[in-house]
Phi, psi and omega in degrees: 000141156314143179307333184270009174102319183296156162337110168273129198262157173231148217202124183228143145252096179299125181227157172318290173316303187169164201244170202232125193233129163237163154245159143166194208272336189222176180299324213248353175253082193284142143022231172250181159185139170219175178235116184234151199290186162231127199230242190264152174297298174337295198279347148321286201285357204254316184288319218274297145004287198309287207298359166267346194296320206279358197265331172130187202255118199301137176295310218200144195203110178271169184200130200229102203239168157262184203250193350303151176209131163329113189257315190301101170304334186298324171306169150258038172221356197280175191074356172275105181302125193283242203255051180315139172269023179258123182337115177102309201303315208286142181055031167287124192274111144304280189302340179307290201322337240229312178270346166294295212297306182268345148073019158297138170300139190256139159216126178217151196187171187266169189292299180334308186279011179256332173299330188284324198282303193300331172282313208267342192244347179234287196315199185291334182270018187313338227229313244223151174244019181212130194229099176250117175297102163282152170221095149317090202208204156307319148254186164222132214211158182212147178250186199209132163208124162240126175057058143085001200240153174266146166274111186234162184221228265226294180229221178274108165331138137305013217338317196257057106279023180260142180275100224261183160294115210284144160310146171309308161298016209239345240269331200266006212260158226222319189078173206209009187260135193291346184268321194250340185083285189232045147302150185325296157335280192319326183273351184217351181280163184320285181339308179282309164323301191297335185261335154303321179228004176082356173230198187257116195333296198309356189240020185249191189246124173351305183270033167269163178303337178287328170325282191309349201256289187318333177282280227269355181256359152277312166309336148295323163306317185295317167266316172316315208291337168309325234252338196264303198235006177049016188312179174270312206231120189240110191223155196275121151214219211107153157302307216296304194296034156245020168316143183268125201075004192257007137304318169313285184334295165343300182300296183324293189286333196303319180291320192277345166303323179255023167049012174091358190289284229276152182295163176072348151098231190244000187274352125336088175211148164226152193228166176258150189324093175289025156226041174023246170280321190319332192305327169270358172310290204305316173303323177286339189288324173290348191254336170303120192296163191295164173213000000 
C-alpha cells in the first residue's frame, strides 16, 4: 500500500535495451519511474526487484515484454520469454521470477499489446473501438486491441515477421533477421537500415533513398493490417519513427497502396503515439490485474 492507503500498481516494460519501471495508483497516475539498463537476466531481474522493494510494497504487478513470450496460462511456460535471439535471454520465467520474489497477482502480455491497449484506451485511439500499435526499432513488432481487449489466437501476433515486396532499390539487400532473412523486420528495423547504409534513417539526408524504401515497407504492413483486420486506427512508434517525415511518408504511401478501394475511408488513420514514449509504461500498468 501507498502512504495514502491505495493499492500501489507496479508496471514493467521489459525491453531488448532496457527495462522501464512505475509505481502508482493508476496507467495515468505514476509515481515514481525508473530505468535499468538490460544486462544478463539474473542481475536484471535482480535490479528491477531492488528497486520496486525501495518504493513500498506493490499490490499488483503488470509486465508488458518483449517476445517472443509464452501467453497460455495454461502452459508451464506461461510468463516466459521463449526462443528470443537476444543472448541469455531465451527461456526466461519473467513473470515466475516477479510472483515468487513479491508474492503478487501477475499480468503479462508482449510489450506491443500493452503498448496497443494504453493507446486505445489513454491515447490516440480514445475515439476508436480497434486499435493496432507498431513500434519500429531494433525490431519490429505490433500489437491488435478490438473493443478494449488485446487480440491473442494460438500465441501473440508477429507483425514484422510478415514478408512484404522488396522495393525496386531493394533487390539486392539479403535482410538480417536470423529466422526469416527479409522479413519485414530483417528489412526495415534500425539494425537493418544501419546494416545496409551505415547510419541511421535519422542520419541520412532527406533525399535519401532509404526514406522511400523503409516508408514503403512499413506502409505494407499498414495495408495488410487494413486490408485484414479494418483496423481504424493505426500507430507507429519506435526510434526509427522519429525520423523527421517518416510518418507522413508512411500514411502517404499506405493510401496510395490502397488505391481508394478499402470500405471506411478516411476513417482509416494513421498516427504517432498519443502518449508518446509513455505507452508501453502505461500498457505494463494496465495489465496488472486488479486487486
Amino acid at each position: 500500500m501507498s502512504a495514502a492507503g491505495q493499492p500501489l500498481i507496479g508496471g514493467i516494460e521489459a525491453g531488448g535495451t532496457k527495462f522501464v519501471l512505475a509505481v502508482g495508483h493508476s496507467p495515468t497516475e505514476i509515481i515514481a519511474r525508473h530505468e535499468i539498463p538490460t544486462l544478463d537476466p539474473a542481475t536484471t531481474l535482480k535490479n528491477v526487484g531492488d528497486w520496486f522493494e525501495g518504493q513500498g510494497s506493490i499490490s499488483t504487478l503488470g509486465i508488458a515484454s518483449f517476445g517472443p513470450v509464452e501467453l497460455d496460462r495454461s502452459s508451464a511456460l506461461w510468463g516466459h520469454i521463449t526462443n528470443t535471439p537476444k543472448p541469455g535471454w531465451a527461456n526466461c520465467d519473467l513473470a515466475g521470477y516477479f510472483a515468487k520474489r513479491f508474492a503478487v497477482p501477475i499480468g503479462f502480455d508482449t510489450d506491443v499489446n500493452g503498448a496497443a491497449l494504453a493507446e486505445y484506451e489513454h491515447g490516440a485511439g480514445r475515439a476508436a473501438r480497434s486499435l493496432a500499435y507498431i513500434t519500429v526499432g531494433t525490431g519490429i513488432g505490433g500489437g491488435l486491441v478490438f473493443r478494449g481487449k488485446p487480440a491473442h489466437g494460438a500465441a501473440h501476433a508477429e507483425m514484422g515477421h510478415i514478408f512484404p515486396r522488396l522495393h525496386a532499390n531493394d533487390q539486392e539487400f539479403k535482410g538480417i533477421c536470423p529466422h526469416h532473412g527479409d522479413c519485414l523486420e530483417g528489412l526495415a528495423s534500425g539494425p537493418a537500415i544501419m546494416a545496409r547504409w551505415g547510419a541511421s534513417l535519422s542520419e541520412l539526408p532527406a533525399d535519401h533513398i532509404a526514406h522511400e524504401i523503409i516508408a514503403d515497407y512499413l506502409a505494407q504492413l499498414a495495408h495488410s493490417l487494413i486490408a485484414i483486420t479494418a483496423a481504424e486506427i493505426i500507430v507507429f512508434g519506435g526510434g526509427v519513427m522519429s525520423t523527421d517525415g517518416l510518418l507522413e511518408r508512411v500514411s502517404e504511401r499506405t493510401s496510395e497502396l490502397g488505391a481508394r478501394y478499402f470500405p471506411g475511408g478516411t476513417g482509416h488513420k494513421i498516427l504517432a503515439p498519443g502518449l508518446g514514449h509513455n505507452a508501453g509504461l502505461a500498457g505494463a500498468l494496465m495489465l496488472a490485474p486488479s486487486v
